[in-house]
DSSP file (Angstrom, degrees, kcal/mol; ACC not computed):
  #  RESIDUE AA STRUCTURE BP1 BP2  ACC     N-H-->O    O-->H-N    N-H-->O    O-->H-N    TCO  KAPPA ALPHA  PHI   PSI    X-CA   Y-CA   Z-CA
    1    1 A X              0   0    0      0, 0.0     2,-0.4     0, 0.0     0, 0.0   0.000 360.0 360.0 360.0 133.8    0.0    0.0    0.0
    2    2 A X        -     0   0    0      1,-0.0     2,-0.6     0, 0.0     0, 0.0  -0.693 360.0-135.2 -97.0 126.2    1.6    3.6   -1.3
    3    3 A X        -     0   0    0     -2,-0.4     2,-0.7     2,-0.0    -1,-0.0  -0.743  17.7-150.8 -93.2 138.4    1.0    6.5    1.0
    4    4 A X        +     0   0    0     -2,-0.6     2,-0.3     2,-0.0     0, 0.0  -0.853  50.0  22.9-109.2 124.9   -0.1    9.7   -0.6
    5    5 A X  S    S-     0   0    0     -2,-0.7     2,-0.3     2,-0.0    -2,-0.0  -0.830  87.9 -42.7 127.9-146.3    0.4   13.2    0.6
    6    6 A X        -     0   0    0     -2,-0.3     2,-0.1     5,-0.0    -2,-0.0  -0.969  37.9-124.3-137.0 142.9    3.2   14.9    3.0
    7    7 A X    >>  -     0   0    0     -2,-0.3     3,-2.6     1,-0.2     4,-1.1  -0.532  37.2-112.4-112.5 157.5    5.1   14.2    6.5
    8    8 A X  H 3> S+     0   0    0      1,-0.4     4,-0.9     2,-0.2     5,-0.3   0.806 119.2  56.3 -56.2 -41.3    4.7   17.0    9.1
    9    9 A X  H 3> S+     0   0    0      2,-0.2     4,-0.9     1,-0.2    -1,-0.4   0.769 103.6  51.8 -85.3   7.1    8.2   17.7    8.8
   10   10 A X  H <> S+     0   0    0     -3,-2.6     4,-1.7     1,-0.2    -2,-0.2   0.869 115.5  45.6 -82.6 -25.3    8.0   18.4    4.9
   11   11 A X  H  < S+     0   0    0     -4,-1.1     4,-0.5     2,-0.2    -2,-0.2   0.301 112.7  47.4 -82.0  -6.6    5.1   20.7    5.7
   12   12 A X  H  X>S+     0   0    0     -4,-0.9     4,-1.8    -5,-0.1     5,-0.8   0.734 112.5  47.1 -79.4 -56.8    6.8   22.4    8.5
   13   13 A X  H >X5S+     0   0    0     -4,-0.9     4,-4.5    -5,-0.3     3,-1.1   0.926 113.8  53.7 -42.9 -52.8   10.2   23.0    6.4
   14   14 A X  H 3X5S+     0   0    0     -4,-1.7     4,-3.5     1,-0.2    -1,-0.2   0.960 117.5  39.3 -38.7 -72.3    7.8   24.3    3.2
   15   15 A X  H 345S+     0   0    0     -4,-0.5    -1,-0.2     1,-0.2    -2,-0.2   0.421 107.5  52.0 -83.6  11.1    6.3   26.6    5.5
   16   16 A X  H XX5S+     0   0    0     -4,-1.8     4,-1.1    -3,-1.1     3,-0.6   0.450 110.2  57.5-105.6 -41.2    8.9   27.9    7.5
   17   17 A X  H 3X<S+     0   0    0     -4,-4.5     4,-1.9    -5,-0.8     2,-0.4   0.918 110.3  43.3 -61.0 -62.7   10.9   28.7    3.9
   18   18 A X  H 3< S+     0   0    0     -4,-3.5    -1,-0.2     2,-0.2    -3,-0.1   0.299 106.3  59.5 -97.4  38.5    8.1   30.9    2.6
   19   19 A X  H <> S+     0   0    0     -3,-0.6     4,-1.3    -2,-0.4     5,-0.3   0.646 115.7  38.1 -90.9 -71.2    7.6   32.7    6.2
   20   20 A X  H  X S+     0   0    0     -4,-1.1     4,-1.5     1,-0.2     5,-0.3   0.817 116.5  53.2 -59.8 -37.0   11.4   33.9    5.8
   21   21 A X  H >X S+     0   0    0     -4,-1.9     4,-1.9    -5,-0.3     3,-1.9   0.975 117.0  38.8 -19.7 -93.8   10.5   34.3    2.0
   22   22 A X  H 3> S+     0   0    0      1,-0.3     4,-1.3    -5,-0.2    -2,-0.2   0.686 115.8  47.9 -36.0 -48.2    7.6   36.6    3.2
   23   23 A X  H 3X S+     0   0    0     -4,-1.3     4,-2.0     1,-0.2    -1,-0.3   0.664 108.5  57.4 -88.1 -19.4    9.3   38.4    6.0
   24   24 A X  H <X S+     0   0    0     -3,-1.9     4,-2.3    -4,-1.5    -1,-0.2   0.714 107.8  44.4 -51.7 -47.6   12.2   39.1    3.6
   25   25 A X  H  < S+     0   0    0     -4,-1.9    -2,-0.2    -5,-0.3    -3,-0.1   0.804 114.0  55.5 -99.4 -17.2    9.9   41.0    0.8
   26   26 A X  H >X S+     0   0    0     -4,-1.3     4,-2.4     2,-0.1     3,-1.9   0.928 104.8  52.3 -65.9 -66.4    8.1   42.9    4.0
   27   27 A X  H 3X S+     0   0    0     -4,-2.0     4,-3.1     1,-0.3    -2,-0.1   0.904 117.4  35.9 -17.2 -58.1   11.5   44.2    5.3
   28   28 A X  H 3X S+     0   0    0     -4,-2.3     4,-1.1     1,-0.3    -1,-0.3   0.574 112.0  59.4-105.4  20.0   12.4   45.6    2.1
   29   29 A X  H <> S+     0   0    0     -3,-1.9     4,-1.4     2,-0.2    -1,-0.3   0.824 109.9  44.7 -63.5 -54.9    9.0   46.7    1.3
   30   30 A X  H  < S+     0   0    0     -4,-2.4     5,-0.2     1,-0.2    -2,-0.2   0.895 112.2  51.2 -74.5 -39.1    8.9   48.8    4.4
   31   31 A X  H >< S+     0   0    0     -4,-3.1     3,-1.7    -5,-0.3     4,-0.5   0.902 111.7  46.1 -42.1 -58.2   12.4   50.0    3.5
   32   32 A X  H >X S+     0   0    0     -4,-1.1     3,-3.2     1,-0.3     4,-2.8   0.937 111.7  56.7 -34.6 -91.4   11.2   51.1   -0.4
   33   33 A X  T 3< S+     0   0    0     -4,-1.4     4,-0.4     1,-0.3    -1,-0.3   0.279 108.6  41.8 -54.1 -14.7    8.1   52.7    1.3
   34   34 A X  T <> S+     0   0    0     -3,-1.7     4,-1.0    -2,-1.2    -1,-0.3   0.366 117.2  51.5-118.2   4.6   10.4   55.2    3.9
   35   35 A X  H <> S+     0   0    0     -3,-3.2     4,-1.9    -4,-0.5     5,-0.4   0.651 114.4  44.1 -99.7 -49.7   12.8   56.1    0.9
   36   36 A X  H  X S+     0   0    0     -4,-2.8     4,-3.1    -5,-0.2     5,-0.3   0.971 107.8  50.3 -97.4 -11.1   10.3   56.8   -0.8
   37   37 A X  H  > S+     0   0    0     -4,-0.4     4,-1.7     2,-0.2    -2,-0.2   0.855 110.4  51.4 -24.4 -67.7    8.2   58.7    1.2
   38   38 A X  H  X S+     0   0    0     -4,-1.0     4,-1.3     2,-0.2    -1,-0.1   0.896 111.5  51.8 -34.4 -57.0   11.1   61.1    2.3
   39   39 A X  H  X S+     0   0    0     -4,-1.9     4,-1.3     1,-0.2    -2,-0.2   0.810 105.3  50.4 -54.2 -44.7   11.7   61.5   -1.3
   40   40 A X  H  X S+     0   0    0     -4,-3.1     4,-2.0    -5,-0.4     5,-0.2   0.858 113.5  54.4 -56.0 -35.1    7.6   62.5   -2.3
   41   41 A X  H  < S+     0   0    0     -4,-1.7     4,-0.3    -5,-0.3    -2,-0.2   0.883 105.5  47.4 -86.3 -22.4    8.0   65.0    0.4
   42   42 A X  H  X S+     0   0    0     -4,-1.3     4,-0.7     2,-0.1    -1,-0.2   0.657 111.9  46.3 -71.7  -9.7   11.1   66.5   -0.9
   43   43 A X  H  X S+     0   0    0     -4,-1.3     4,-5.4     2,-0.2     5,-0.4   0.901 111.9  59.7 -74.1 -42.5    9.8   67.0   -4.6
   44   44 A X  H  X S+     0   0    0     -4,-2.0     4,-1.4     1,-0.3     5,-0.2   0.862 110.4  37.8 -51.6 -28.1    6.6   68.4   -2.8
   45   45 A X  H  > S+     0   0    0     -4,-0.3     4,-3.1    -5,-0.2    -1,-0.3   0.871 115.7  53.6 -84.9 -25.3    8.6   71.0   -1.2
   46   46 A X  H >X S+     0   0    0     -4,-0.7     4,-1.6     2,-0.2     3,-0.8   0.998 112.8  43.9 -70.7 -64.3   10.7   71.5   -4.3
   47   47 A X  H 3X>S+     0   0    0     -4,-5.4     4,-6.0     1,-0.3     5,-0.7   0.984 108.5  57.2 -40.1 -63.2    7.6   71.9   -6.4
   48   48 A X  H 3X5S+     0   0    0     -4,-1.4     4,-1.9    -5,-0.4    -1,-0.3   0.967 111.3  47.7 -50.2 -40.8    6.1   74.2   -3.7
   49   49 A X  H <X5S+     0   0    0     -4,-3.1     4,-2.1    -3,-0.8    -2,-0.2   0.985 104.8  54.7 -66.8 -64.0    9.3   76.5   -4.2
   50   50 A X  H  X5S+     0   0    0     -4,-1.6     4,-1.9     2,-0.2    -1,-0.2   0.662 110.4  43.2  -9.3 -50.9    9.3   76.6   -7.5
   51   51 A X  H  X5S+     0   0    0     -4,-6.0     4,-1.7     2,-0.2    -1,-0.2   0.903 112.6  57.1 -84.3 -39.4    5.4   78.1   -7.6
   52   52 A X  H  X<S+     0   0    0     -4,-1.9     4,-1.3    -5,-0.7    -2,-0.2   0.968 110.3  40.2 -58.5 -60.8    6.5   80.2   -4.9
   53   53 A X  H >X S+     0   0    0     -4,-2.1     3,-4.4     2,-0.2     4,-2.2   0.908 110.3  59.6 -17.3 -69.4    9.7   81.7   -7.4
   54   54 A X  H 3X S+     0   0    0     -4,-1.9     4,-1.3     1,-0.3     5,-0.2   0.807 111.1  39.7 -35.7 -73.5    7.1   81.7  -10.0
   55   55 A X  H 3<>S+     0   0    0     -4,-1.7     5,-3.0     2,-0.2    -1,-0.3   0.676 114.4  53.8   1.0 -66.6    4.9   84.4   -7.6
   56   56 A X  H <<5S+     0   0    0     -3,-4.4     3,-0.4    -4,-1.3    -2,-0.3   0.692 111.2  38.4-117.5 -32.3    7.6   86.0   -6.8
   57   57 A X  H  <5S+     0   0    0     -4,-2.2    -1,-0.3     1,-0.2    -2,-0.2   0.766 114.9  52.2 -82.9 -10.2    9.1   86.8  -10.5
   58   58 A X  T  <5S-     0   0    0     -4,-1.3    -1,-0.2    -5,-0.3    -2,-0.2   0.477 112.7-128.7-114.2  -1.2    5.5   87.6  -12.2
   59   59 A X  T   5 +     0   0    0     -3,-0.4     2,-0.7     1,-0.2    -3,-0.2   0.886  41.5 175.0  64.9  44.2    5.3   90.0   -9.0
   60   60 A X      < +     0   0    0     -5,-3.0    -1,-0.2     9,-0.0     2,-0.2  -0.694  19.6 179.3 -80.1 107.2    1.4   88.5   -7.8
   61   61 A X        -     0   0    0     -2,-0.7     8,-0.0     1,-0.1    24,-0.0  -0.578  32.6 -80.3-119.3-150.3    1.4   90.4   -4.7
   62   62 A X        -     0   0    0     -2,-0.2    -1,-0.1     1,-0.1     3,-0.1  -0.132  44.1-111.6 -80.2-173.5   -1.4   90.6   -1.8
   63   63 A X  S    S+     0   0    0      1,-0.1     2,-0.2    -3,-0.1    -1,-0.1   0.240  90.6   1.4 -60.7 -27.9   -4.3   92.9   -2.6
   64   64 A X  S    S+     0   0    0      0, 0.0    30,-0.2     0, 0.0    -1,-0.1  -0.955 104.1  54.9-165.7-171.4   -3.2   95.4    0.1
   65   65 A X  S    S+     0   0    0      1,-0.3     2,-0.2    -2,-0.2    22,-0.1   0.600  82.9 110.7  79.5   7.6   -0.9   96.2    2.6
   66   66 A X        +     0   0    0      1,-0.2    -1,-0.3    27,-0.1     3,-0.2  -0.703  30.2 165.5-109.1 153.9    1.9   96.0    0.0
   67   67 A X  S    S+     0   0    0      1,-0.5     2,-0.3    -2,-0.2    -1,-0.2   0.430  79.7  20.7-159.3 -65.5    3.6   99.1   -1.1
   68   68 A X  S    S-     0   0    0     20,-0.5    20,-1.9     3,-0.0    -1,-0.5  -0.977  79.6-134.9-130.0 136.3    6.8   97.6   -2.9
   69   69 A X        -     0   0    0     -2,-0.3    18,-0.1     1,-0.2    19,-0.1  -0.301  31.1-179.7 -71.4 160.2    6.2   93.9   -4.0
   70   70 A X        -     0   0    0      1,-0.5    48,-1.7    -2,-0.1     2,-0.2   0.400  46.0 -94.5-127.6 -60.2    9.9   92.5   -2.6
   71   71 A X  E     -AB  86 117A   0     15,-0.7    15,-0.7    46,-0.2    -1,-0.5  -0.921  58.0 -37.7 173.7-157.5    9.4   89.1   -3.6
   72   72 A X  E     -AB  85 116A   0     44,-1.0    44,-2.2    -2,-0.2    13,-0.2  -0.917  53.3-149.0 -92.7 115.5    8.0   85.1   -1.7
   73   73 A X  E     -AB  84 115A   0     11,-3.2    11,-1.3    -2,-0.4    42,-0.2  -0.370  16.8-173.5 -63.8 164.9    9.2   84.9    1.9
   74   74 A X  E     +AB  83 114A   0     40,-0.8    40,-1.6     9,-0.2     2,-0.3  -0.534   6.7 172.8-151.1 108.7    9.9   81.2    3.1
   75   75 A X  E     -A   82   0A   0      7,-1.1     7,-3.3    38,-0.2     2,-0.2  -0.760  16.5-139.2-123.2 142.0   10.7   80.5    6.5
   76   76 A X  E     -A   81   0A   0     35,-0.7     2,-0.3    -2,-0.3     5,-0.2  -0.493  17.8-176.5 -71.3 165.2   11.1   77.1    8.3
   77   77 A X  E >   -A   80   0A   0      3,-1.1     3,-2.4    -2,-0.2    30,-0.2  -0.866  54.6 -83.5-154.4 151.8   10.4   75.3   11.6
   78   78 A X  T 3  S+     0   0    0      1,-0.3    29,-2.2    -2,-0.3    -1,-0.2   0.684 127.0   6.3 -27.3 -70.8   11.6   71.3   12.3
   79   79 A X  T 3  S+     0   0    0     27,-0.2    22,-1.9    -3,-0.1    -1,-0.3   0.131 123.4  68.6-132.2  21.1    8.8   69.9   10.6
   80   80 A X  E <   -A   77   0A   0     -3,-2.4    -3,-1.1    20,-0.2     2,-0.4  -0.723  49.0-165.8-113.1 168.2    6.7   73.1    8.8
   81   81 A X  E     -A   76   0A   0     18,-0.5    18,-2.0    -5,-0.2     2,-0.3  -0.934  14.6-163.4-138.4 142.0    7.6   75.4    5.8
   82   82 A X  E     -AC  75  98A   0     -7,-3.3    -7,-1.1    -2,-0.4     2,-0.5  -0.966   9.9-150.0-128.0 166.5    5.6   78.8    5.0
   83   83 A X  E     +AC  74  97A   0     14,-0.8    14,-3.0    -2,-0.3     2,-0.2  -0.982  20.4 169.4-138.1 134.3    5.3   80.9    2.5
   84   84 A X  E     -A   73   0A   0    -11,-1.3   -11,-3.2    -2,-0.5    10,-0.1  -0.944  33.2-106.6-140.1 165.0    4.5   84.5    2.5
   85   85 A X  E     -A   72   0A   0      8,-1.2   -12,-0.3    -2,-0.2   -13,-0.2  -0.162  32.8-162.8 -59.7 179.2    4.3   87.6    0.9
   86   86 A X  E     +A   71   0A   0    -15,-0.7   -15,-0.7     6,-0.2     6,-0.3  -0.283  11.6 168.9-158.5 109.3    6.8   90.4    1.4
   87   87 A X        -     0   0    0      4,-1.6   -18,-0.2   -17,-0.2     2,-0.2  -0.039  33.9 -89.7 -78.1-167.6    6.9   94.1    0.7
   88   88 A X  S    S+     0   0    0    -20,-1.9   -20,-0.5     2,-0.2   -21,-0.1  -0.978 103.5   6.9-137.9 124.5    8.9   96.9    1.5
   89   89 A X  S    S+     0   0    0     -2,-0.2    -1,-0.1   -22,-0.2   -23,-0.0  -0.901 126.6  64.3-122.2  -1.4    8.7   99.0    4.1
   90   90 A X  S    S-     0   0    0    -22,-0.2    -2,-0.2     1,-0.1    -3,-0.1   0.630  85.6-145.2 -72.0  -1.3    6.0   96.5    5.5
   91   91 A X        -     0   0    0     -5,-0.1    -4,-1.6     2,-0.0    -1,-0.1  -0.181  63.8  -5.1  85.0 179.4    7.8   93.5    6.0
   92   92 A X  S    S-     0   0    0     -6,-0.3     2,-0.3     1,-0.1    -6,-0.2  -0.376  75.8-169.6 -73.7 138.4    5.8   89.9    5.4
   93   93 A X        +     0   0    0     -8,-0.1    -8,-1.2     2,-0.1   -28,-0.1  -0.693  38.6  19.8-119.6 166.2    2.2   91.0    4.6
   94   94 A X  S    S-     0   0    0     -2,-0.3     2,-0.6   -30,-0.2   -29,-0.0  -0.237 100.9 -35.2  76.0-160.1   -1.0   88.3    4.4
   95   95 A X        -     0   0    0    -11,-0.0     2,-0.1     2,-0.0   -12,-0.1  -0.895  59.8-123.5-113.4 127.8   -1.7   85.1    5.5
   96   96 A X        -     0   0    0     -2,-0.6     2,-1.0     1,-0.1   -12,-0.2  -0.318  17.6-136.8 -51.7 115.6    1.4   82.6    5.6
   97   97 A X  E     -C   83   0A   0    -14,-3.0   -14,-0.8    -2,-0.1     2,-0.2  -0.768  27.7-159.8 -62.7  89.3    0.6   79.4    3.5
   98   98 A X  E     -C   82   0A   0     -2,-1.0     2,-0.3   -16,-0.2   -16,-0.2  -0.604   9.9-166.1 -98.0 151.1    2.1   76.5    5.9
   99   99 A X        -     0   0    0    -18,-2.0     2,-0.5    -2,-0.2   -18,-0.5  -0.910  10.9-145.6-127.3  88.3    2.9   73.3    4.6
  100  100 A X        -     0   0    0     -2,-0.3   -20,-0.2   -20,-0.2   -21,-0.0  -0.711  10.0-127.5 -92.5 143.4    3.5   70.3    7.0
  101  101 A X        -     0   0    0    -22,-1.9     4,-0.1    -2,-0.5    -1,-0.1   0.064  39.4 -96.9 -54.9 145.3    6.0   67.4    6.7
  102  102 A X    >   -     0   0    0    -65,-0.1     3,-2.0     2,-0.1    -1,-0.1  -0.137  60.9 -66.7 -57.8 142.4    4.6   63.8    7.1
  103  103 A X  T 3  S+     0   0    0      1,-0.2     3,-0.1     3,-0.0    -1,-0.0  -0.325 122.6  16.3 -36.6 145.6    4.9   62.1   10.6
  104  104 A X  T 3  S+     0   0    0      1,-0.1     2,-0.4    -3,-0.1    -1,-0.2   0.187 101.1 104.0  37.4  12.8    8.7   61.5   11.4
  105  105 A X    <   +     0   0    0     -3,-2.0     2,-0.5    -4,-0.1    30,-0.3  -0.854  37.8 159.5 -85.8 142.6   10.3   63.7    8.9
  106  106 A X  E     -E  134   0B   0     28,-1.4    28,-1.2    -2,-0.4     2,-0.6  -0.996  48.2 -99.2 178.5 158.8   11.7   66.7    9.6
  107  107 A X  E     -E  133   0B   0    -29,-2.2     3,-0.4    -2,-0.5    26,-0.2  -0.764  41.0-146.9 -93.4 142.7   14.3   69.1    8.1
  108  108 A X  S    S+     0   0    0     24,-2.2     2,-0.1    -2,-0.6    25,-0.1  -0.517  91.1  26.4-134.8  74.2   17.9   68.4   10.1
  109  109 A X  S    S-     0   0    0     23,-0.1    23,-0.4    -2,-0.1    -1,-0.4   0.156 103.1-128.4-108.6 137.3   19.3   71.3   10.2
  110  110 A X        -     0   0    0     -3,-0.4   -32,-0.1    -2,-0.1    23,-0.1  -0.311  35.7-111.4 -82.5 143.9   16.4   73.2   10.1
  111  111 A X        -     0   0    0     -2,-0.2   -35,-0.7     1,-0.2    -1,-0.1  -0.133  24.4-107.2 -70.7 134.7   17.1   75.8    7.1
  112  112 A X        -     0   0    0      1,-0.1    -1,-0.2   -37,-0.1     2,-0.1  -0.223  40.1 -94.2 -61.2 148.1   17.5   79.0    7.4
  113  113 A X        +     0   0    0    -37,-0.1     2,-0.3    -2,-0.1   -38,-0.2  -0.325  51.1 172.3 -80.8 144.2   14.7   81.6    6.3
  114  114 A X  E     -B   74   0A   0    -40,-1.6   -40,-0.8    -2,-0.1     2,-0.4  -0.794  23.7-136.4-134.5 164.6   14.9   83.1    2.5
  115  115 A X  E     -BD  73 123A   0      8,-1.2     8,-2.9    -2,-0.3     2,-0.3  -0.986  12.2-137.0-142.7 133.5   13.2   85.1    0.0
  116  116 A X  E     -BD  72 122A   0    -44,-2.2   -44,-1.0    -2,-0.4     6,-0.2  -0.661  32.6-139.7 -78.0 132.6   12.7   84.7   -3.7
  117  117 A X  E >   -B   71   0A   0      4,-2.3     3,-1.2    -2,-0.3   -46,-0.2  -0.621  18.0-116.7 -99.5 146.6   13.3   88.0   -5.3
  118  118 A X  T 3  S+     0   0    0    -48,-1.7   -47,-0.1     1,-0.3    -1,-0.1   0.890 121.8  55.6 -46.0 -36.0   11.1   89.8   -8.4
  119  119 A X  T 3  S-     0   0    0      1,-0.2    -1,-0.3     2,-0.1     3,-0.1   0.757 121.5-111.3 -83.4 -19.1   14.7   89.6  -10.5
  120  120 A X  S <  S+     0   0    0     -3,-1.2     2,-0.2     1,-0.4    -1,-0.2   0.708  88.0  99.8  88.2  23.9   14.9   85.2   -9.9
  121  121 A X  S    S-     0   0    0     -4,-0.1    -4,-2.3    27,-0.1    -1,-0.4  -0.822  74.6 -99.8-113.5-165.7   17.5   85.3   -7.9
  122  122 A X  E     -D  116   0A   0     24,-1.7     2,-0.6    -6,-0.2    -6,-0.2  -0.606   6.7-155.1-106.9 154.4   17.5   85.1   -3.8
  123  123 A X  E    S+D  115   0A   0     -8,-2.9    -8,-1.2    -2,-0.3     3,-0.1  -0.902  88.1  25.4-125.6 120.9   17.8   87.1   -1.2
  124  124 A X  S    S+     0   0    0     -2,-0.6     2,-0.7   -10,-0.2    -1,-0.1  -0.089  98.6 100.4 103.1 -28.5   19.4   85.0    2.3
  125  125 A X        +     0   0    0    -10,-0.2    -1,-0.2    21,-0.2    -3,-0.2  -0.682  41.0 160.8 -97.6 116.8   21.1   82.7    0.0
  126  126 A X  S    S+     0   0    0     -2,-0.7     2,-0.2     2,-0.1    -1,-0.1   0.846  73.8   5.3-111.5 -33.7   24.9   83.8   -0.3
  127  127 A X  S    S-     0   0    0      1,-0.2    -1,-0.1    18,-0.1    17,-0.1  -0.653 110.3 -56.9-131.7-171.4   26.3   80.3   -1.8
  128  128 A X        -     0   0    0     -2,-0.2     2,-0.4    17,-0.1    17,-0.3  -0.448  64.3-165.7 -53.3 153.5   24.4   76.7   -2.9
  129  129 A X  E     - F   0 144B   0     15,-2.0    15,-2.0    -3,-0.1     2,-0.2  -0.941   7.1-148.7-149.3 135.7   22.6   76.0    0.3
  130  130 A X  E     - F   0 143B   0     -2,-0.4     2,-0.4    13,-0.2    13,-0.2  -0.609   1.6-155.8-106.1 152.4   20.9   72.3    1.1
  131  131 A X  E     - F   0 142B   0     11,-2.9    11,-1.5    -2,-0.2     2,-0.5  -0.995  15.7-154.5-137.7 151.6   18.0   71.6    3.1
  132  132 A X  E     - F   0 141B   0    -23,-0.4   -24,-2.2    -2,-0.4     2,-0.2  -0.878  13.4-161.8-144.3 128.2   17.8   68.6    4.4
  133  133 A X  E     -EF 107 140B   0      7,-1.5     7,-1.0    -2,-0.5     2,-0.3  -0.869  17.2-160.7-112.4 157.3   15.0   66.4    5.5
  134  134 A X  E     -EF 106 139B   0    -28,-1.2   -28,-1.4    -2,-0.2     5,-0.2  -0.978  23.3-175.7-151.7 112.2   15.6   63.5    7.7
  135  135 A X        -     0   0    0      3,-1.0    -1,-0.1    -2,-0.3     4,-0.1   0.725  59.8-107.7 -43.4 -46.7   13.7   60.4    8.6
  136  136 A X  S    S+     0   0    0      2,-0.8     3,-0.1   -30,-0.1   -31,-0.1   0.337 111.3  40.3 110.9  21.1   15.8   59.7   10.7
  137  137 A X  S    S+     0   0    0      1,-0.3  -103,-0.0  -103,-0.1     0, 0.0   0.288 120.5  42.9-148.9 -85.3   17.6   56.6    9.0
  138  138 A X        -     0   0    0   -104,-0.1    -3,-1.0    -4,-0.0    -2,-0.8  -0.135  67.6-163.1 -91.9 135.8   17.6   58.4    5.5
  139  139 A X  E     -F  134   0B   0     16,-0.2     2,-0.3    -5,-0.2    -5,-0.2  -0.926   1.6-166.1-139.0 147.1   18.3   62.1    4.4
  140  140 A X  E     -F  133   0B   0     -7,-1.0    -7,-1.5    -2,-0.3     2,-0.2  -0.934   9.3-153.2-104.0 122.1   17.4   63.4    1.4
  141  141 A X  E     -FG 132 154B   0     13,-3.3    12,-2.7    -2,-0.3    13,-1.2  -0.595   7.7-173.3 -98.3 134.6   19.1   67.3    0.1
  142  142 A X  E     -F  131   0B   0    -11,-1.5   -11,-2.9    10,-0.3     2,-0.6  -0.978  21.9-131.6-121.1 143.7   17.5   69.8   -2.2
  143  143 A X  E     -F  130   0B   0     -2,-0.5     8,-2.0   -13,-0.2     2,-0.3  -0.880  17.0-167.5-141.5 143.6   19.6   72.7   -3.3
  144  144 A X  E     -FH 129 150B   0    -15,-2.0   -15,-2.0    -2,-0.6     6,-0.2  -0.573  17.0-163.3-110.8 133.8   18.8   76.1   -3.3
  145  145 A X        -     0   0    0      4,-1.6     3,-0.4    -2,-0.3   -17,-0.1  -0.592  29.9-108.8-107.4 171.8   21.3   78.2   -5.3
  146  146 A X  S    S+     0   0    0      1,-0.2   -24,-1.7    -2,-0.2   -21,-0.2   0.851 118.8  60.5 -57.8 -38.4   22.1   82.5   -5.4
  147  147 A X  S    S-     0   0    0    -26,-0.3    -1,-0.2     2,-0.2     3,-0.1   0.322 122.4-107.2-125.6 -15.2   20.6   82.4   -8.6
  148  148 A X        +     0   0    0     -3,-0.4     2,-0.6     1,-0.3    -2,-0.1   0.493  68.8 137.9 107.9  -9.9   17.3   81.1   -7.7
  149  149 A X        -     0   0    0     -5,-0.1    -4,-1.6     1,-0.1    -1,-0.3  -0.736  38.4-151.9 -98.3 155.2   17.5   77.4   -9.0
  150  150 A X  B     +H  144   0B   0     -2,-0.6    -6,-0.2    -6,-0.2  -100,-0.1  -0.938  21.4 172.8-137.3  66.5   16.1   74.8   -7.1
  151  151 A X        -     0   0    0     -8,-2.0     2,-0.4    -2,-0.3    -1,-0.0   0.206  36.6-120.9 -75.0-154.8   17.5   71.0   -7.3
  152  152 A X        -     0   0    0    -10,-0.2   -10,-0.3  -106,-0.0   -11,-0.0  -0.942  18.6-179.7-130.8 138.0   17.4   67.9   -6.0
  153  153 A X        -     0   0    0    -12,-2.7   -11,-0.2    -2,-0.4   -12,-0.0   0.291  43.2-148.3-113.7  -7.7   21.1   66.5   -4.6
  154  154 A X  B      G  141   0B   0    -13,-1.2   -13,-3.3     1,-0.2    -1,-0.2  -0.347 360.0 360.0  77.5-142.8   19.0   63.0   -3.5
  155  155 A X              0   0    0    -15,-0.2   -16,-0.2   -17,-0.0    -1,-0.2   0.531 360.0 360.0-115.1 360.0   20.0   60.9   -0.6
């Protein structure tokens, strides 16, 4: 008489390979998934600079309280960015656009504050200057130049 089927240890071994299989393609699932994350949140900010430039060269200023357009203010905090107007001799006018970073991200060190000028270029920015968001495992650099352009330097 032939016996048919499978012995408890061939069915343990099977399924103890495709748990480390499984736990294997979660790891670096969850790894993909905080690389890219950091990374969607720096394009987002990169994008968000960009329209701010944009703003700030076609000289859209408030509706009042403005006297000389100056240019898009943009100031940080650990894990916020804003964007404002900013004359002259008033200072930043309107209400500040805030933008915050996704849970555990955060700019490390957080970046000093700058302004996009009517002429494209910057005003706070004296050399290339990175700002740098931080998971805390991963960082990813964008860099902001004299001149007004706006890369990405990656991780």
């Amino acid at each position: 008489m032939t016996k048919h089927g499978f012995t408890l240890i061939e069915l343990l071994v099977v399924v103890s390979i495709l748990v480390t299989i499984m736990g294997l393609g979660v790891a670096s699932f969850n790894g993909f998934n905080r690389r890219e994350r950091i990374k969607q949140t720096a394009l987002t900010l990169k994008s968000t600079l960009r329209f701010s430039q944009t703003k700030a060269i076609s000289a859209q200023k408030p509706t009042s309280g403005c006297t000389t357009y100056v240019g898009m203010y943009i100031s940080f905090t650990a894990s916020t960015y804003s964007v404002q107007h900013e004359c002259d001799p008033e200072g930043v006018v309107g209400n500040a656009e805030t933008f915050t970073l996704p849970r555990g991200i955060t700019f490390s060190p957080i970046p000093a504050s700058f302004t996009f000028l009517t002429r494209s270029n910057t005003d706070g920015i004296t050399t290339d200057t990175p700002i740098t968001m931080t998971n805390g495992t991963l960082n990813y650099s964008l860099i902001i130049s004299p001149n007004g352009s706006v890369r990405a330097s990656g991780f």
